[in-house]
VEXNU-608897 format. One line per field, with one value per residue: residue in one letter; residue number from 1; x, y, z of N, C-alpha, C in turn. Coordinates in steps of 0.02 Angstrom, whole numbers, always signed. Example, Ala and Ser with C-alpha at 12.3 -4.5 7.8 and 13.67 -1.06 7.14 Angstrom:
code c(a	s) .
pos c(1	2) .
n_px c(+660	+642) .
n_py c(-284	-112) .
n_pz c(+390	+354) .
ca_px c(+615	+684) .
ca_py c(-225	-53) .
ca_pz c(+390	+357) .
c_px c(+660	+645) .
c_py c(-165	+2) .
c_pz c(+390	+394) .
This chain:
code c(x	x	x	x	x	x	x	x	x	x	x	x	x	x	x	x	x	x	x	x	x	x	x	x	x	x	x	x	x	x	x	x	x	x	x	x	x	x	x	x	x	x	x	x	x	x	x	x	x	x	x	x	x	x	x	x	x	x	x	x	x	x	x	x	x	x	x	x	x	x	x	x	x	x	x	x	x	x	x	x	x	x	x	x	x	x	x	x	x	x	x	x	x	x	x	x	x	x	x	x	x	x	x	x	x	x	x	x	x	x	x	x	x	x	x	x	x	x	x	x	x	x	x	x	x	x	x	x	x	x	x	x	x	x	x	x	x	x	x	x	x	x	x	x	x	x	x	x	x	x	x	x	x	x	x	x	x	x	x	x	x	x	x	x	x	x	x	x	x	x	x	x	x	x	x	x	x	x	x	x	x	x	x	x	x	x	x	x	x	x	x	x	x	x	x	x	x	x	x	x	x	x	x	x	x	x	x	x	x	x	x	x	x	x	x	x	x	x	x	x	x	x	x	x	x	x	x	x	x	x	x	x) .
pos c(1	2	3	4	5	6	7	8	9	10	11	12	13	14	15	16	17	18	19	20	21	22	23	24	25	26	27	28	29	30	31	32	33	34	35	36	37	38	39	40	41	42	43	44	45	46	47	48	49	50	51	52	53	54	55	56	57	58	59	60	61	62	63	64	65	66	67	68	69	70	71	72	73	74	75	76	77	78	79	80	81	82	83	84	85	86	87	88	89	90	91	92	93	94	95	96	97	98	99	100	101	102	103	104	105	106	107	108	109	110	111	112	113	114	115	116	117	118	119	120	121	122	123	124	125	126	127	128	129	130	131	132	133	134	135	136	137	138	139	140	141	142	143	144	145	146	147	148	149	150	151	152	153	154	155	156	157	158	159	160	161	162	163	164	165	166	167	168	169	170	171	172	173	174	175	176	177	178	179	180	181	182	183	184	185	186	187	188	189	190	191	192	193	194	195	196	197	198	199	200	201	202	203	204	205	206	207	208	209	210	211	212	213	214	215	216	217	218	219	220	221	222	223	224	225	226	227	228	229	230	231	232) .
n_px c(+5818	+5898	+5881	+5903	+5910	+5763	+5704	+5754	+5691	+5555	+5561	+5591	+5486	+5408	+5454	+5421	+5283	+5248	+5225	+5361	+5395	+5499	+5635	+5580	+5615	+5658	+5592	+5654	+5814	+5781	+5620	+5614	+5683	+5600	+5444	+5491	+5544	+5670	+5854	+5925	+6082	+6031	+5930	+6027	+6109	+6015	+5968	+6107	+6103	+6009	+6059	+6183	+6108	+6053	+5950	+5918	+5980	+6090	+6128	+6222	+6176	+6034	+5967	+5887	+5867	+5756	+5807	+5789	+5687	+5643	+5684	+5560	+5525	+5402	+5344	+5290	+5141	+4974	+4869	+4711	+4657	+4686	+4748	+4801	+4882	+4962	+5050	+5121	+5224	+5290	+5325	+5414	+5539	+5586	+5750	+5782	+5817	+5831	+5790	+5751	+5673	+5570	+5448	+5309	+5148	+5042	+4923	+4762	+4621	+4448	+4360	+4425	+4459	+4478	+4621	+4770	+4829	+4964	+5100	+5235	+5352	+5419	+5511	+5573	+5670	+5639	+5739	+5795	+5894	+5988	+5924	+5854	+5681	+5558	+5501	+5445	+5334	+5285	+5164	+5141	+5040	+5091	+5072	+5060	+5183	+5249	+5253	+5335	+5446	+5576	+5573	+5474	+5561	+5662	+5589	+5464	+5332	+5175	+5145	+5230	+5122	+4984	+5033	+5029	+4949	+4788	+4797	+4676	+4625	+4496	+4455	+4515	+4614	+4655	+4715	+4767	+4850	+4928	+5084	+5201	+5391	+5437	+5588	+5648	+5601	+5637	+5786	+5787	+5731	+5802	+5789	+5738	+5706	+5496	+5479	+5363	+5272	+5210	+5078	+5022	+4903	+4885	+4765	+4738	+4619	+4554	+4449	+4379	+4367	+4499	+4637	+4771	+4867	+4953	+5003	+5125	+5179	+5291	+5292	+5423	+5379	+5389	+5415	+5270	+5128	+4953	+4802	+4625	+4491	+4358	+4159	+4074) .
n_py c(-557	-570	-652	-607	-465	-458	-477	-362	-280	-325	-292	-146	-108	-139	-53	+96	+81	+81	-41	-74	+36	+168	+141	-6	-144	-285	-418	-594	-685	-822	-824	-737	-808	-913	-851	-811	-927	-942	-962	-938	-850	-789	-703	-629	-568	-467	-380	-326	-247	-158	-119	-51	+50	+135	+116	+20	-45	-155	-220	-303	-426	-386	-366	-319	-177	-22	+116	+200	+300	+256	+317	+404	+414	+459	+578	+591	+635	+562	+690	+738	+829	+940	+1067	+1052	+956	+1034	+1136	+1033	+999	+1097	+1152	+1059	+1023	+877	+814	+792	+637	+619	+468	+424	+519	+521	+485	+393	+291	+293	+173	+178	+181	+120	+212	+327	+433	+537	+483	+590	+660	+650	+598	+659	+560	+557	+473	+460	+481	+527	+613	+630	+666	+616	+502	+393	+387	+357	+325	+376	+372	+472	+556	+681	+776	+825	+945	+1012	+1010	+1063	+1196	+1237	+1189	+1169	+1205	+1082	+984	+1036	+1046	+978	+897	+951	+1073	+1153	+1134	+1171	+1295	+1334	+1471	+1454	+1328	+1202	+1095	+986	+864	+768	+643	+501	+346	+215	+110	-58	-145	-281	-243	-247	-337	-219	-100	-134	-126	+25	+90	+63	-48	-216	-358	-370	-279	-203	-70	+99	+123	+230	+289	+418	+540	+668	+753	+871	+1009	+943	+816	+738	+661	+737	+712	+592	+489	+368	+304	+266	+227	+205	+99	+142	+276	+352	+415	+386	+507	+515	+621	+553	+537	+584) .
n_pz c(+6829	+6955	+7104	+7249	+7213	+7174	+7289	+7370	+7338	+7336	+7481	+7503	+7447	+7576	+7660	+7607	+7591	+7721	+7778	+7844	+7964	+7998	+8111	+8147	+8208	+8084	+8045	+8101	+8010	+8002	+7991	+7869	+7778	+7783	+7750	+7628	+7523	+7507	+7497	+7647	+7622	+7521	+7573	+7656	+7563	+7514	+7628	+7664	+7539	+7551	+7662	+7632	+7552	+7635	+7701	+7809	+7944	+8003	+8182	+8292	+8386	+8422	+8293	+8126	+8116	+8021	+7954	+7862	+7699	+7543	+7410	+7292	+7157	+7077	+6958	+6856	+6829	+6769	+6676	+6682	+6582	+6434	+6460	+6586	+6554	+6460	+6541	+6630	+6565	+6538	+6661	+6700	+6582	+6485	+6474	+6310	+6183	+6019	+5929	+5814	+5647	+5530	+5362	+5428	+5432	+5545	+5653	+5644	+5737	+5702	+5791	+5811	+5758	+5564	+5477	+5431	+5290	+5271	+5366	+5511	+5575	+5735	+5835	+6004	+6145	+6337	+6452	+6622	+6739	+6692	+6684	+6581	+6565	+6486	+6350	+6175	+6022	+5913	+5782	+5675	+5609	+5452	+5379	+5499	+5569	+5472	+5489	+5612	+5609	+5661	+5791	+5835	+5839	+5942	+6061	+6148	+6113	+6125	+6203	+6074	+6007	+6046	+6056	+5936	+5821	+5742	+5760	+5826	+5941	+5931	+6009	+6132	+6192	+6290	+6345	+6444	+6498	+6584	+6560	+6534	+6495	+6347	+6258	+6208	+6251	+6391	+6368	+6322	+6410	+6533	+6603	+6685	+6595	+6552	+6672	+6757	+6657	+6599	+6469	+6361	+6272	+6153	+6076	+5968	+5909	+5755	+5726	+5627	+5626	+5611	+5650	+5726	+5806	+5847	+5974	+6045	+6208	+6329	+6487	+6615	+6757	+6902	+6888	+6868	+6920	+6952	+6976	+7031	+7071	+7134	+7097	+7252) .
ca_px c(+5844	+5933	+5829	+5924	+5874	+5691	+5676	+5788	+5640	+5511	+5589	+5597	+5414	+5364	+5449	+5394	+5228	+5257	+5231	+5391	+5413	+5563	+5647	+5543	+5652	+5630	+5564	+5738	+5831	+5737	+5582	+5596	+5683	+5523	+5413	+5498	+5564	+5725	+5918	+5993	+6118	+5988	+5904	+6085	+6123	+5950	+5983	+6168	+6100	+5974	+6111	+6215	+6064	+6054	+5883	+5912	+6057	+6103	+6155	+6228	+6149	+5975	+5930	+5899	+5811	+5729	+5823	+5773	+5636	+5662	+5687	+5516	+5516	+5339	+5365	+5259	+5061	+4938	+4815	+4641	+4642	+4716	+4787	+4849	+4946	+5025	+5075	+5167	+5268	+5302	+5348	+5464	+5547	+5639	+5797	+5758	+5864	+5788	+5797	+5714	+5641	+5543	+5384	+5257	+5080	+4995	+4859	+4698	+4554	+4404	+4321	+4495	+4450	+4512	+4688	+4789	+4850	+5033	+5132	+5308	+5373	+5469	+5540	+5619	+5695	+5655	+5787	+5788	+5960	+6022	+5898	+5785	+5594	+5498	+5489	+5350	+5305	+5274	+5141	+5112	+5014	+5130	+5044	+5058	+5252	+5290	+5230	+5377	+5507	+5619	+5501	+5463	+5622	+5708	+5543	+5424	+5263	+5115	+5168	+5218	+5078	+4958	+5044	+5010	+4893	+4742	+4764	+4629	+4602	+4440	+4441	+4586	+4585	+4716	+4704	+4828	+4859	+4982	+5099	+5275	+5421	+5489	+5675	+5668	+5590	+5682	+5863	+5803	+5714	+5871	+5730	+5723	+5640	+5443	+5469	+5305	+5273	+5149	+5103	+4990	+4887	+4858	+4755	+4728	+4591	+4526	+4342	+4358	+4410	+4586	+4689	+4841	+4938	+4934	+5089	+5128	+5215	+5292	+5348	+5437	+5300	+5423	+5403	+5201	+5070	+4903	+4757	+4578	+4442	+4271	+4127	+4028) .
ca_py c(-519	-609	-665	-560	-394	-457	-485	-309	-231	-309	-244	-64	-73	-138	+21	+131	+97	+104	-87	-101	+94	+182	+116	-56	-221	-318	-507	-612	-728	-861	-792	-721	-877	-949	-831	-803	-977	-949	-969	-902	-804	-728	-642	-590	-504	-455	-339	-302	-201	-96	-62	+11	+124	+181	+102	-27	-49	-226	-210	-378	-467	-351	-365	-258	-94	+35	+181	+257	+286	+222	+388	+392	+437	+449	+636	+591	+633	+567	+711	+754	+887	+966	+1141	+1036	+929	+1085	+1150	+1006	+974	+1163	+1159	+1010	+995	+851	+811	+745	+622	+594	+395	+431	+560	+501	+483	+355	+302	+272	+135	+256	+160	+160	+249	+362	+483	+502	+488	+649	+657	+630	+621	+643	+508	+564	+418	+505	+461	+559	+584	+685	+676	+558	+434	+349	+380	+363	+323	+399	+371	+502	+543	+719	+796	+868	+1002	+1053	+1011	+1105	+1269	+1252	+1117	+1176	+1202	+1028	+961	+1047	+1043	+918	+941	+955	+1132	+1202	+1114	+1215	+1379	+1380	+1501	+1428	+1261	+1184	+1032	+979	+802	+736	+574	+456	+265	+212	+12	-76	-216	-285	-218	-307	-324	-163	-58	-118	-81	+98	+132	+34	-98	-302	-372	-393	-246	-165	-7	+118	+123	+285	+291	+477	+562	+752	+765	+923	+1018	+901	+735	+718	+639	+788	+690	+519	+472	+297	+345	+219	+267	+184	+97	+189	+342	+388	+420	+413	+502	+530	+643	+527	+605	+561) .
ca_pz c(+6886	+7028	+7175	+7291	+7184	+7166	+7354	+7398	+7282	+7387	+7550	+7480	+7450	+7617	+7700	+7580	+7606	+7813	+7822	+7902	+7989	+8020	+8171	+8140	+8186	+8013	+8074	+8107	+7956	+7989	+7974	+7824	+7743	+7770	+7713	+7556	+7530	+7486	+7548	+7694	+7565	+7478	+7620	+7677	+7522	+7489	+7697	+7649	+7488	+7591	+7734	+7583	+7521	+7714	+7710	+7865	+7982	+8076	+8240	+8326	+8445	+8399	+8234	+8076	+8109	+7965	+7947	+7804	+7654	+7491	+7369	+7260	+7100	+7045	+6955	+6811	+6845	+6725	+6698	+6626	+6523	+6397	+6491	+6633	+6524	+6437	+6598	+6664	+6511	+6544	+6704	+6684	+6511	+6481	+6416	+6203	+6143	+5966	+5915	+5719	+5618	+5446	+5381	+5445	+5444	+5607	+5645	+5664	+5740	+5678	+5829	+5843	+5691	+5504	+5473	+5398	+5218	+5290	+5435	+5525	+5651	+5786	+5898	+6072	+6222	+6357	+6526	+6690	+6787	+6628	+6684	+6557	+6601	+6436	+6274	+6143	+5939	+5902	+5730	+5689	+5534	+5414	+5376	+5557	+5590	+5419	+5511	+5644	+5609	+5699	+5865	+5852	+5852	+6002	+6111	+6178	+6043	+6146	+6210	+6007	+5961	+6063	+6038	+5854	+5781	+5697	+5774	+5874	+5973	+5972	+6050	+6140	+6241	+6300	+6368	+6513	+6495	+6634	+6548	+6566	+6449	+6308	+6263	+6169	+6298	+6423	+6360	+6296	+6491	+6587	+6629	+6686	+6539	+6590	+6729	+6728	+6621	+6612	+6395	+6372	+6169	+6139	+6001	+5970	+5848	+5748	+5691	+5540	+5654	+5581	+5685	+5698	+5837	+5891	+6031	+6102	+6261	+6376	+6550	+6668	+6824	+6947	+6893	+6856	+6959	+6937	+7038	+6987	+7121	+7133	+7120	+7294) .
c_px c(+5863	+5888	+5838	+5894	+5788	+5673	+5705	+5720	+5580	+5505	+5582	+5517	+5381	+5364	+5438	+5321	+5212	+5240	+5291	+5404	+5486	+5571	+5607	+5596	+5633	+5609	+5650	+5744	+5787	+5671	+5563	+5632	+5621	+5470	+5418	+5526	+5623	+5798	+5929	+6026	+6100	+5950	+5956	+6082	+6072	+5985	+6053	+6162	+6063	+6007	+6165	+6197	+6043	+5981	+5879	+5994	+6036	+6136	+6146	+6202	+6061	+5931	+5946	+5844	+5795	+5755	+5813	+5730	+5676	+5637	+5606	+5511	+5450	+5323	+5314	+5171	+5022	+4871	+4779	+4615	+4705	+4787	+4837	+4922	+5016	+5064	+5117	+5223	+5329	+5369	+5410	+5523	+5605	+5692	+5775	+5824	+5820	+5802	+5796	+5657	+5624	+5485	+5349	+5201	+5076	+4927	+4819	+4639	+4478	+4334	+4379	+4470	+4481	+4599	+4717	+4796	+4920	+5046	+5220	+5300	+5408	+5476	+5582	+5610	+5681	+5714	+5757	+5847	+5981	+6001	+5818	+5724	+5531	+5496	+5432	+5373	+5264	+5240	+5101	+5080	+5070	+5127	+5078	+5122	+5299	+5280	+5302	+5415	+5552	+5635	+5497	+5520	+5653	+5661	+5520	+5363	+5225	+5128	+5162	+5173	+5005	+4972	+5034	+4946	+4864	+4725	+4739	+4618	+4557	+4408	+4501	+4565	+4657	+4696	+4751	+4828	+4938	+4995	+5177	+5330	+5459	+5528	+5683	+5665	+5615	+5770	+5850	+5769	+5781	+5814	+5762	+5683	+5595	+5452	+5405	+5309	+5205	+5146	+5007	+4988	+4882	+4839	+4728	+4676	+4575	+4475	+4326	+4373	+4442	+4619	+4772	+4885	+4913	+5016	+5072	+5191	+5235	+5316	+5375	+5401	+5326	+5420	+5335	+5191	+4962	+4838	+4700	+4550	+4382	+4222	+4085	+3964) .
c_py c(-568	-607	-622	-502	-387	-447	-423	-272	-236	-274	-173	-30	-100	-70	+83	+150	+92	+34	-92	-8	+118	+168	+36	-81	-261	-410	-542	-656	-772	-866	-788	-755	-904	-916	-834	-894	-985	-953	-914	-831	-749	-682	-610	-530	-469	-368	-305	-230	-140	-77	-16	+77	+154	+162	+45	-25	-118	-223	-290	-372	-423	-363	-308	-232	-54	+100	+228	+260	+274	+305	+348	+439	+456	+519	+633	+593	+642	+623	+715	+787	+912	+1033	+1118	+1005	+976	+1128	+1104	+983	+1017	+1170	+1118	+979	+936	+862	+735	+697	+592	+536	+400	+499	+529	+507	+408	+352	+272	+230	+210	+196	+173	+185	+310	+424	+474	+512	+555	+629	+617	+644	+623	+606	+532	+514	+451	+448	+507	+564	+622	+656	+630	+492	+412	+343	+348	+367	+324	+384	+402	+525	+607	+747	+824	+933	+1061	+1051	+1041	+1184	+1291	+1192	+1120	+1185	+1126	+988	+942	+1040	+977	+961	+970	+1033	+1200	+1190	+1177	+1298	+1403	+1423	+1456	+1332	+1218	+1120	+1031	+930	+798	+682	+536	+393	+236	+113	+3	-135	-240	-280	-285	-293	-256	-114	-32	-111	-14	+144	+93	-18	-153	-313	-396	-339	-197	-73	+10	+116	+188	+283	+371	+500	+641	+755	+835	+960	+963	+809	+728	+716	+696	+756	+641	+509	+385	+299	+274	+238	+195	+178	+145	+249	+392	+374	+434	+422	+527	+546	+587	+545	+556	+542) .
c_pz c(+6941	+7078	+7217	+7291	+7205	+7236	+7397	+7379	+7342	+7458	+7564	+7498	+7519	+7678	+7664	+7585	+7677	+7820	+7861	+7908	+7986	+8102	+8186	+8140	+8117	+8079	+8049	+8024	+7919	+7963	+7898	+7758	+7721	+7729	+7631	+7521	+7487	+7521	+7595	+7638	+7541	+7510	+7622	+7627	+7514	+7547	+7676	+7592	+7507	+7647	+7665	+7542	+7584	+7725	+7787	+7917	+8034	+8131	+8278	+8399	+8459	+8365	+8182	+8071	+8033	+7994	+7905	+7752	+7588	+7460	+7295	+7205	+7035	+7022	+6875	+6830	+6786	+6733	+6644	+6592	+6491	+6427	+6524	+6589	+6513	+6503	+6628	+6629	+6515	+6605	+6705	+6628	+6534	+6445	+6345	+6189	+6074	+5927	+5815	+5708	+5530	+5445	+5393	+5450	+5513	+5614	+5680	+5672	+5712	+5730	+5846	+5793	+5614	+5503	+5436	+5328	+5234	+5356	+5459	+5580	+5687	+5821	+5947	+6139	+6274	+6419	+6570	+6719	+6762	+6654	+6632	+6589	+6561	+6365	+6232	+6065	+5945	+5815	+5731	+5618	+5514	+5412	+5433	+5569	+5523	+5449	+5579	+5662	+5669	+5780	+5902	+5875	+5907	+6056	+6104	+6122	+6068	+6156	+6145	+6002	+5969	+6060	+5970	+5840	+5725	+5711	+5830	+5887	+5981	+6009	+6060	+6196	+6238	+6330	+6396	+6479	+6541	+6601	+6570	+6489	+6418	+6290	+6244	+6212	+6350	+6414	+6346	+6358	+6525	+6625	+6628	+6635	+6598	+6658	+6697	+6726	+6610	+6527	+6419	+6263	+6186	+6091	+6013	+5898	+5819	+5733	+5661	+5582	+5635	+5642	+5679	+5755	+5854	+5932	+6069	+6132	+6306	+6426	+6607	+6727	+6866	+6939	+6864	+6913	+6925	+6989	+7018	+7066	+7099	+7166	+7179	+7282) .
């Protein structure tokens, strides 16, 4: 990524998070040459790119004021149960673009449960306003995606999965990990290689511990959130 970008990025996030306010002078050229220790140039353009997103405005013989918040996209909320999940999937559907459909085995830990007989792969893209958020591998029992093929398909799973008759979740658990995307990830999110990504394991087990869904989910850092109550 170009210096300029990297250092427009940091800018974003210092008025985002109210270090620099709205209506805040930014600290002059010089200044922030120094700090960052880079050219002249590259501050310029760095200020030039946030007066074109309406985020600052230079005014001669002044300085460059904060005019505006940086648009936050954090629309993804990791949650802790099962219901909620199906509810926000609900509330939100994305748009599917489906990458692969075949079958595949899935690594199954051996604290994760037993593995199925068989499984289908789904590989998906998801969007929202034709922007790349999230990519999942998807690994669902057979069994269970022979009951509504066609369900699975056009929807997001978690949702059919729960609406079937007769089939029960009786453990489910997921595992958050923060890393930085590699080439693949980032061309199929619109990513900097190495821009950090949220990667989310999921497993849906059943009475019998069979593994009936496992998902490896990647989202874009920009657009999760995550917020946990602690207990006092």
């Amino acid at each position: 990524m170009p210096r300029y970008l990297q250092l427009a990025d940091l800018f974003r996030e210092r008025i985002a998070r109210g270090i620099w306010p709205k209506e805040h002078r930014l600290p002059s050229l010089e200044e922030l040459v120094e700090e960052f220790g880079v050219a002249r140039v590259t501050v310029r353009q760095s200020i030039e790119l946030l007066a074109r997103e309406g985020l600052v405005s230079p005014q001669r013989g002044r300085g460059t004021f904060v005019t505006g918040m940086p648009k936050r996209d954090h629309f993804i909320s990791v949650v802790t149960n099962l219901d909620d999940m199906v509810r926000v999937v609900e509330a939100a559907p994305p748009n599917i673009i489906t990458l692969d459909e075949t079958g595949a085995t899935p690594f199954v830990g051996p604290n994760e449960g037993k593995p199925a007989p068989k499984y289908v792969f789904l590989r998906r893209v998801y969007q929202r306003e034709n922007q790349p958020y999230c990519v999942i591998n998807i690994y669902l029992d057979e069994r269970i995606f022979s009951r509504a093929p066609e369900d699975f398909r056009r929807n997001t799973v978690i949702p059919v999965l729960a609406g079937l008759k007769g089939v029960v979740v009786a453990k489910a658990r997921q595992v958050l990990t923060v890393r930085a995307a590699d080439m693949e990830v980032a061309r199929l999110l619109d990513l900097p290689m190495n821009a950090p990504v949220a990667e989310v394991r999921r497993i849906f087990r059943d009475k019998k511990d069979v593994v009936i869904y496992l998902a490896e989910i990647t989202y874009r850092g920009d657009v999760i959130r995550v917020e946990m109550d602690l207990k006092p």
